[in-house]
C-alpha positions in Angstrom: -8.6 23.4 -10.5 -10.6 22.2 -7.7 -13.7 24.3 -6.7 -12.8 27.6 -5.1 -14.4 28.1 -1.6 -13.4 32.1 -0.9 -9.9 34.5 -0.8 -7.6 35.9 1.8 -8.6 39.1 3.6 -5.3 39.3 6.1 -3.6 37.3 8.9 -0.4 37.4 9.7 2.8 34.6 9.3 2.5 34.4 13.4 -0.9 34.0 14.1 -2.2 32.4 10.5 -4.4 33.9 7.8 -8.1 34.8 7.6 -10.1 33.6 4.7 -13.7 35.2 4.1 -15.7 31.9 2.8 -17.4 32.8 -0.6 -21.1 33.3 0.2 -22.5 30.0 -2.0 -20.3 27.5 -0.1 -22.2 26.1 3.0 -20.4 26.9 6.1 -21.3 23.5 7.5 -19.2 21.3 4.9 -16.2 23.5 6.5 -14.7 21.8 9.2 -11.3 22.8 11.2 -8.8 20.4 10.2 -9.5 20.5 6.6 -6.5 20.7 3.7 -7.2 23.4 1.7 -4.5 25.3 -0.9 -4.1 29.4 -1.1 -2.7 30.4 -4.8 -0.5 33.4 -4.4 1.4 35.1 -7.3 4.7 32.5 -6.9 3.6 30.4 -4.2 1.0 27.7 -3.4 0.3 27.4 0.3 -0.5 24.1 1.6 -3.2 25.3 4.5 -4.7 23.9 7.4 -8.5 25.3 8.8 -8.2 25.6 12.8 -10.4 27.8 13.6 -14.2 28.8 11.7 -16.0 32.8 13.3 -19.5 34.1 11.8 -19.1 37.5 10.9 -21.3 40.7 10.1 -20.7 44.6 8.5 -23.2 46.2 10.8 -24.1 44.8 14.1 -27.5 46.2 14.0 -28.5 43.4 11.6 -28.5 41.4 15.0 -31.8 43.4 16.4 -33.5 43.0 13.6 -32.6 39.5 12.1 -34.8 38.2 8.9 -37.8 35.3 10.0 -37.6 32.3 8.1 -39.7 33.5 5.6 -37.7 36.8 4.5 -35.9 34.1 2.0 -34.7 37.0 -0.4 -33.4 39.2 2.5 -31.7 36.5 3.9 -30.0 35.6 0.8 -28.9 39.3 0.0 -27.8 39.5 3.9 -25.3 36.7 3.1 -23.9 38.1 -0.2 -23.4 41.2 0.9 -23.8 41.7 5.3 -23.3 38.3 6.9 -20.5 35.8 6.0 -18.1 33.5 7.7 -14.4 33.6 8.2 -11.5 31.0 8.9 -8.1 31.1 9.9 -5.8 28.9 7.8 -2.7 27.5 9.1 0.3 27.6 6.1 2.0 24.5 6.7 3.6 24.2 3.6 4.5 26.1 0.4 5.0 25.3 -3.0 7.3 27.3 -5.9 7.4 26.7 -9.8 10.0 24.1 -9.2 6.8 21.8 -7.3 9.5 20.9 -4.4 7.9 21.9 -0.7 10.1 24.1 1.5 8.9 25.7 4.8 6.6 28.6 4.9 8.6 31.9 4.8 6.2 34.6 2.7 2.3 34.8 2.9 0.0 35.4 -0.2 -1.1 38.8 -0.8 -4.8 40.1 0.2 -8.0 38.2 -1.8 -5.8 35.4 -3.1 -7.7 32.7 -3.6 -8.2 29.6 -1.6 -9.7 26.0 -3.5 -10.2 23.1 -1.8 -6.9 20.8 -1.9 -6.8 18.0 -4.8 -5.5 14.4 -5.2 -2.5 16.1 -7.5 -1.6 18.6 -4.1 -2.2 15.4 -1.3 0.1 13.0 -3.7 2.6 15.8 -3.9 2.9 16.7 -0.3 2.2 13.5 0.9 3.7 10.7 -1.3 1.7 8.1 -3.5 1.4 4.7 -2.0 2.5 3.0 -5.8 5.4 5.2 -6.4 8.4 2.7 -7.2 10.3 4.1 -4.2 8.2 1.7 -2.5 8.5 3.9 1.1 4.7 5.1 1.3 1.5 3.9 3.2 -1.8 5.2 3.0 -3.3 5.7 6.3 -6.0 7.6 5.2 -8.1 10.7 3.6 -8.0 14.1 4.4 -11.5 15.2 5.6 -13.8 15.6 3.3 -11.3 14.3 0.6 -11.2 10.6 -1.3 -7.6 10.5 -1.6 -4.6 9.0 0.3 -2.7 10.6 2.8 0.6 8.4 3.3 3.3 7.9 6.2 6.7 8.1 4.8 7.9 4.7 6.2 11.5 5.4 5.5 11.3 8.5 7.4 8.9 6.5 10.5 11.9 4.0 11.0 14.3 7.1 11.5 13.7 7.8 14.9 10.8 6.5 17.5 7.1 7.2 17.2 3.9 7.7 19.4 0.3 7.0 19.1 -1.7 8.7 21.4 -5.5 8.5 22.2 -8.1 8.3 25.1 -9.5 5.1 26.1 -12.2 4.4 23.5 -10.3 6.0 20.4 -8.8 3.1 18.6 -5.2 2.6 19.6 -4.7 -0.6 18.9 -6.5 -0.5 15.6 -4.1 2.1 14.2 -1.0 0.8 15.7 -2.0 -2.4 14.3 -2.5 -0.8 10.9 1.1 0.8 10.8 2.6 -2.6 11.7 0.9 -3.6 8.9 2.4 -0.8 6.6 5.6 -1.7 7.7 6.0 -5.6 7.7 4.0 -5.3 4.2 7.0 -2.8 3.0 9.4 -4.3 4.6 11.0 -1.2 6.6 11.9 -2.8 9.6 11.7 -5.8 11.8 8.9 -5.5 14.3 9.1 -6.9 17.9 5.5 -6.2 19.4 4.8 -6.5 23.2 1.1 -7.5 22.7 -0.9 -7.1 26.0 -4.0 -8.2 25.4 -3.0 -10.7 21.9 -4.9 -8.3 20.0 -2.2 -8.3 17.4 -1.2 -11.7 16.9 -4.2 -14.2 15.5 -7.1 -11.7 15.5 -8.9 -9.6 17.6 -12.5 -8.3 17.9 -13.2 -5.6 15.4 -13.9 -1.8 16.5 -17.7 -0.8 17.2 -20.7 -3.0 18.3 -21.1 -6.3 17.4 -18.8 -9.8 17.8 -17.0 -9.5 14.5 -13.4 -10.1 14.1 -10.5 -9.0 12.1 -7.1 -10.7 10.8 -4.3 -10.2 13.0 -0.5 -9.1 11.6 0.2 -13.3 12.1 -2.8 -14.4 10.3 -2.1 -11.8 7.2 1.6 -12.9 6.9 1.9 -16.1 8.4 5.2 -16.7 7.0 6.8 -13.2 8.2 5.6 -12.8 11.7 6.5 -15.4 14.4 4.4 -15.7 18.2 6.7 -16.3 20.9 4.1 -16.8 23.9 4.0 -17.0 27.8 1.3 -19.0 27.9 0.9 -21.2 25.3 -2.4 -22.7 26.2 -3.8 -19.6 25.6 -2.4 -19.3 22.0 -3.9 -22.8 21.6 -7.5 -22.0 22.8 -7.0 -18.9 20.0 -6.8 -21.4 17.2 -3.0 -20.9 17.0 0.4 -22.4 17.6 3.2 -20.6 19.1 6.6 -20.5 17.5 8.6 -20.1 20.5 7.2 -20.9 24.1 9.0 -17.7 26.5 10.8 -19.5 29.7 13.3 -17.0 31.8 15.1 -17.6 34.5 15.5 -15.9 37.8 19.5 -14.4 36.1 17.7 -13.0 33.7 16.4 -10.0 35.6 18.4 -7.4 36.6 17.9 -4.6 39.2 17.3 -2.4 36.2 14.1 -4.7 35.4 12.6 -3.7 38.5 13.1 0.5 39.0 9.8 0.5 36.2 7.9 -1.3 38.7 8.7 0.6 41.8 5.3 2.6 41.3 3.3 -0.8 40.3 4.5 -2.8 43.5 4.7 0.4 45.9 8.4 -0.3 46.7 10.2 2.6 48.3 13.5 3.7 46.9 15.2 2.8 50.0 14.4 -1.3 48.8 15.6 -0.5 45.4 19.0 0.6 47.2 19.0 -2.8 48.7 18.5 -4.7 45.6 21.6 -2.6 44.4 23.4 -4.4 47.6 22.1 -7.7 46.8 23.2 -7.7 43.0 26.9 -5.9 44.4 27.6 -9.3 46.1 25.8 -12.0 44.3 25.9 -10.7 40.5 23.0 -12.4 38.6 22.3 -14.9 41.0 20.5 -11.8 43.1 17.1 -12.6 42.8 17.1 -15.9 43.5 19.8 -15.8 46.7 16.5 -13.0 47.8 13.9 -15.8 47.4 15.3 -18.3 49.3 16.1 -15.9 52.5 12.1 -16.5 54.2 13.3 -16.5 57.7 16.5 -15.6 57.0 15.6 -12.3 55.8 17.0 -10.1 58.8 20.5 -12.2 59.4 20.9 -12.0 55.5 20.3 -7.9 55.9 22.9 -7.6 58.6 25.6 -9.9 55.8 25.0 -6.6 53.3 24.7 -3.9 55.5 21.2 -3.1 54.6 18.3 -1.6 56.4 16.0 -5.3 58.0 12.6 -3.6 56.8 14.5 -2.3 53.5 15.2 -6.2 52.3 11.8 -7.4 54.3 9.8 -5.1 51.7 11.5 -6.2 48.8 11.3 -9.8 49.6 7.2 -9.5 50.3 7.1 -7.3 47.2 8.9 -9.7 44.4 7.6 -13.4 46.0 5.2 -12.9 43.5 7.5 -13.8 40.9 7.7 -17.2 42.0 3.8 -17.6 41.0 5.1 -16.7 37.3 5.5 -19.9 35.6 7.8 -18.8 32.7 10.0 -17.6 35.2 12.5 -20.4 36.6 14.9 -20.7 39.3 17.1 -22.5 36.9 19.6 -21.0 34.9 19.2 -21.5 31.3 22.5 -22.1 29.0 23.4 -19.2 26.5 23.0 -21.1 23.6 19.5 -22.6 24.8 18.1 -19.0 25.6 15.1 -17.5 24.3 17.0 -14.1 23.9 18.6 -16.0 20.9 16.2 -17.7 19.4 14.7 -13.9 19.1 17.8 -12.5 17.1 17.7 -15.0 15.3 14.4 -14.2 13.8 15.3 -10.8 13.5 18.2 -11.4 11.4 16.3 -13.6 9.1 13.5 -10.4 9.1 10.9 -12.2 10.9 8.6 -10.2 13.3 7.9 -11.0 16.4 4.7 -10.2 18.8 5.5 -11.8 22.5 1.9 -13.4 23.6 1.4 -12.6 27.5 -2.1 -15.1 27.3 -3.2 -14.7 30.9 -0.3 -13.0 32.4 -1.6 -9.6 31.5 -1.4 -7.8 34.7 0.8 -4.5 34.3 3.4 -6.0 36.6 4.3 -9.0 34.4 4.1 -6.9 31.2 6.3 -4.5 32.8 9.0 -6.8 33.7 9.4 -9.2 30.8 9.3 -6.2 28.8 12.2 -4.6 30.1 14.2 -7.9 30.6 13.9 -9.0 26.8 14.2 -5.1 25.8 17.2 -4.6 27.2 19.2 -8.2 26.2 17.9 -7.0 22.6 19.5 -3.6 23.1 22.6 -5.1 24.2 22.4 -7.8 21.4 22.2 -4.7 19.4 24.6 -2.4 20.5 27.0 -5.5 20.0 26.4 -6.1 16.3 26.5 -2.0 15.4 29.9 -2.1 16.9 31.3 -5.0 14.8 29.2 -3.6 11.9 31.4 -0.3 12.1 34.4 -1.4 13.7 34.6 -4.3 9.7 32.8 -2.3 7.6 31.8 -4.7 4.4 32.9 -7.9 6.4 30.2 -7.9 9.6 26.2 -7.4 8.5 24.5 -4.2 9.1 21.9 -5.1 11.3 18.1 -4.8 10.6 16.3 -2.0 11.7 13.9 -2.9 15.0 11.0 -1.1 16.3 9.9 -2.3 19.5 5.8 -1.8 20.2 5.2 -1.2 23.8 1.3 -0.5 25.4 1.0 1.7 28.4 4.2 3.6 27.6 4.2 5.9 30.8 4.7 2.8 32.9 8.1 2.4 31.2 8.8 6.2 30.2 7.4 8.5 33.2 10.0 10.9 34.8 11.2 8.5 36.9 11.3 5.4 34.8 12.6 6.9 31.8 16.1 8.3 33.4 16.9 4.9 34.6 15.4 2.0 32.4 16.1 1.2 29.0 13.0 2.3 27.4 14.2 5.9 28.2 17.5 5.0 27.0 16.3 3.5 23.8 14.2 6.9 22.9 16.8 9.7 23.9 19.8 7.3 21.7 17.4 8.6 18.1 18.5 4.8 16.8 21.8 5.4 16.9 22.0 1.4 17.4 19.3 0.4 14.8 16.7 0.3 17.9 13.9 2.5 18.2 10.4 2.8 19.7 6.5 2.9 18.9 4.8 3.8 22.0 1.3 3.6 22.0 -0.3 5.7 25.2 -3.3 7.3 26.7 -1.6 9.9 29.3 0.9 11.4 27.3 1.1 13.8 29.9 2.9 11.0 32.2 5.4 10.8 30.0 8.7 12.6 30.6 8.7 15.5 28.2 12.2 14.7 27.4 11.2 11.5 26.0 7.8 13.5 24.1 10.5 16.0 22.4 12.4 13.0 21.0 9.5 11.1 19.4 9.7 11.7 15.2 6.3 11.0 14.4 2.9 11.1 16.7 -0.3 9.7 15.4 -2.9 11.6 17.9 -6.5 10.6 18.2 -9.2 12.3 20.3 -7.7 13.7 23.5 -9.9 15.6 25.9 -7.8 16.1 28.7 -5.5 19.7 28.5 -2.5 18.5 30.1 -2.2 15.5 27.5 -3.2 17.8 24.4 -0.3 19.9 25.7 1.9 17.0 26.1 1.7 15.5 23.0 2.1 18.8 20.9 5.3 18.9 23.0 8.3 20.5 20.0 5.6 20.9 17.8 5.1 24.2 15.9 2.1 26.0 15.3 0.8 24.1 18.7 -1.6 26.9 19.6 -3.2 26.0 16.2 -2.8 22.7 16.6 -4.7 22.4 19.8 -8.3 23.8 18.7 -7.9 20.6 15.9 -7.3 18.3 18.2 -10.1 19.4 20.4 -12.7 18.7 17.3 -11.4 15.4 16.3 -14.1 12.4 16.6 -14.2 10.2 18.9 -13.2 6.9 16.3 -11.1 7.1 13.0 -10.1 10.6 13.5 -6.1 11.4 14.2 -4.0 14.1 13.3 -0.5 13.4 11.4 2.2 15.1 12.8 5.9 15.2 12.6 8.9 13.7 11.2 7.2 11.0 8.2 4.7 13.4 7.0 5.4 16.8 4.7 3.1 18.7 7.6 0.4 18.0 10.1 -2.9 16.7 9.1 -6.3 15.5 10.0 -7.3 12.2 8.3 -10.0 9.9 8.3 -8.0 6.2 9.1 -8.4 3.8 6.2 -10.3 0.3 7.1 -9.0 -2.2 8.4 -10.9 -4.9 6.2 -11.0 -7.2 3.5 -9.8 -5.0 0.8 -7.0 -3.6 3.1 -5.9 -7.4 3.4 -5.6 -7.6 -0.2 -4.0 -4.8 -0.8 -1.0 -5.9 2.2 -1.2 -9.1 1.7 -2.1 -10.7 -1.5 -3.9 -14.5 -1.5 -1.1 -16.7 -2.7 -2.4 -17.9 -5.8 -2.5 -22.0 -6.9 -0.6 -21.5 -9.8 1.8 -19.1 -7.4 1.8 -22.7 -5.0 3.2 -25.2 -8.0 6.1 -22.9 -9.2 7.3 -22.8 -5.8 6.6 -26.5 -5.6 8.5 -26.9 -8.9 11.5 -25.0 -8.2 12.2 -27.2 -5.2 12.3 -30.1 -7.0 
């Protein structure tokens, strides 16, 4: 048994239980969000610390306190007179049978409360070896040297968040996940990478110019770059797989309602895009480029407003600067659409490259034209794969990694594009989402209730700690945790791939983490594959 650190003096189910701290433990090695375990008569409960009070018998102690010197009065003050309490959140509890089930009871008064053990985080929690094969570590509880894991099967179910201020390490922990999941092999990956931070390697967190290994460089032969600007791969010290081109047919008006806050456009030119792609079908956008001084002859042909189609002219001529964007319509078979699903049915992951075309605009846009051929794509094969059961493949499960997820997901966007579609259909066509955000509270709360699994770092502002506990219970608790996480490799673990919530401290992302995801292949390893091919 771990080492006790006091007992149960009341509480309620509701509001959580108060612990008096035994007077030998140092307060100041208590800190809210720590995993700690109550032993009732039948149950174990599985407890978080949210909140820490000092406490005394007599208030008068207060006019008179002891000097610094008084070293016995002060001690028998804190055995007897002056002590500390804590609430503790139950999350979980445990019966002779060691399965978890939902807190329904609460231990009786002066139970005793230990510190939690490796034996109680590997129970609740999962053990990253366990020939299931479907945990991660992704960290240790506070104060603890032992793994917390993500269940991965779980994680695929239904789409996932990681939320942070500026500063916090977003990228670092979404790139560890990734990591956890191409190294399991839970799903196929397709990661819209802003800044190629995840591809070849990026800059490490903290000061300095180190770098770390990105999800290409670690599993070079499971993780292909498709790139915008491949010239800026190049410089990198990499070679793209697939060079992106589009053309003009390949956005629809759809693409563009998720820009209509990013280029200013009025919903009155969004109507008028509407009109445009009524008449001319895909050929819309480029019939709109070629107007110039045509613009308000072409207007009267659809029966739309002269400023209306002026606006949206002057707002999308910027496309034409794009140079993966081309007038010319690309065959089916020749389309880079394809050449995606076909790496996802062979399991490959993909992370699309934007190089220097990482303005908000351009990542909004290719974003939602790829994402929504891939849904489509999608939606396509689940139907043959339930309409021939045993004769069509079931396809792969995909997880699509977006950055600055209220761009695509505000209330606005979310009811119209495909992103929103994507997160409110829970996967029901293999397809879900990892959105990665620091306003949580721009993002429609429809979409918030829907996401499975949030991995929070440090959030200061109210409105996005109250967004992201959004369908989360025991949020009032929750909150005071949130507000004492640090400000780097700090999150709290919520939702549908952990047992219960919890604060952990995130594993490195070094050497010994590649080796554990991604083994060296070994020379000897090199000739027997050599050998079996000829």
């Amino acid at each position: 048994m771990t080492k006790r650190i006091g007992h149960v003096t009341g509480g309620s189910l509701a509001e959580g239980l108060v612990m008096r701290l035994d007077s030998h433990i140092p307060l100041e090695q208590i800190k809210t969000g720590k995993f700690v375990c109550i032993v009732g008569a039948t149950y174990k409960f599985f407890s978080l610390i949210t909140d820490l009070t000092l406490e005394l018998t007599n208030p008068d102690i207060l006019l008179y306190p002891p000097a610094a010197e008084e070293v016995l009065l002060q001690t028998i003050l804190k055995q007897r007179d002056m002590y500390a309490t804590a609430v503790l959140r139950p999350m979980l509890m445990l019966g002779g049978d060691n399965k978890p089930v939902p807190v329904k009871t609460i231990p009786s008064h002066f139970a005793d409360v230990f510190e939690a053990n490796k034996r109680d985080v590997a129970l609740i929690f999962g053990d990253e070896h366990d020939v299931s094969n479907r945990y991660f570590s992704i960290g240790n509880p506070l104060d603890m040297n032992t793994p917390v894991c993500l269940d991965l099967d779980r994680l695929t179910e239904r789409s996932n968040g990681i939320f942070g201020k500026t500063g916090t390490g977003k990228t670092f922990l979404t790139r560890l996940i990734l990591a956890g999941l191409i190294n399991k092999d839970k799903a196929v990956n397709l990661i819209f990478d802003m800044h190629s931070e995840y591809g070849l390697q990026a800059r490490k967190e903290g000061p300095g110019n180190a770098f770390v290994k990105g999800l290409k460089t670690l599993f070079a032969d499971r993780v292909a770059i498709f790139s915008l600007d491949p010239e800026s791969t190049r410089r990198r010290g990499g070679m793209p797989d697939v060079t992106i081109t589009l053309s003009y047919q390949s956005v629809n008006v759809e693409d563009i309602l998720s820009l209509q806050d990013e280029l200013n456009l009025h919903a009155t030119a969004v109507e008028a895009a509407y009109l445009i792609s009524a008449k001319y079908k895909k050929n819309w956008l480029a019939v709109l480029l070629t107007q110039g001084d045509t613009l308000k002859e072409f207007a009267q042909e659809l029966g739309a407003h002269p400023e209306s189609i002026a606006a949206l002219y002057r707002k999308l001529k910027r496309i034409e600067r794009l140079p993966f964007l081309t007038p010319t319509y690309q065959p089916a078979d020749q389309s880079v659409i394809d050449q995606m699903m076909e790496y996802i049915d062979r399991g490959i992951n993909i992370i699309i490259e934007f190089g220097n075309h990482s303005s908000t605009f351009v990542y909004l846009l290719v974003a939602n034209i790829i994402t929504r051929r891939i849904h489509q794509e999608y939606i396509r094969k689940t139907e043959l794969f339930l309409g021939a059961p045993g004769q069509a493949p079931e396809p792969k499960k995909l997880l699509i990694t977006i950055e600055e997820a209220h761009k695509f997901l505000n209330t606005q966007a979310a009811r119209q594009t495909i992103f929103g579609t994507i997160a409110r259909e829970m996967r029901k066509y293999y397809v879900s989402l990892l959105i990665v955000d620091q306003r949580p509270s721009c993002i429609d709360q429809e979409i918030l209730s829907q996401i499975g699994t949030k991995v929070v770092a440090q959030l200061n502002d109210e409105r996005d700690i109250q967004a992201v506990l959004t369908g989360s219970s025991n949020a009032s608790a929750l909150r005071s945790v949130l507000a004492t996480l640090d400000s780097k490799k700090q999150v709290l673990l919520l939702g549908h791939a952990v047992a219960m919530p919890v604060v952990v401290e995130t594993r490195e992302y070094n050497e010994e983490f590649y080796r554990a995801v991604a083994p060296m292949v070994t020379a000897k390893q090199i000739n027997e594959f050599v050998a079996e091919l000829f």
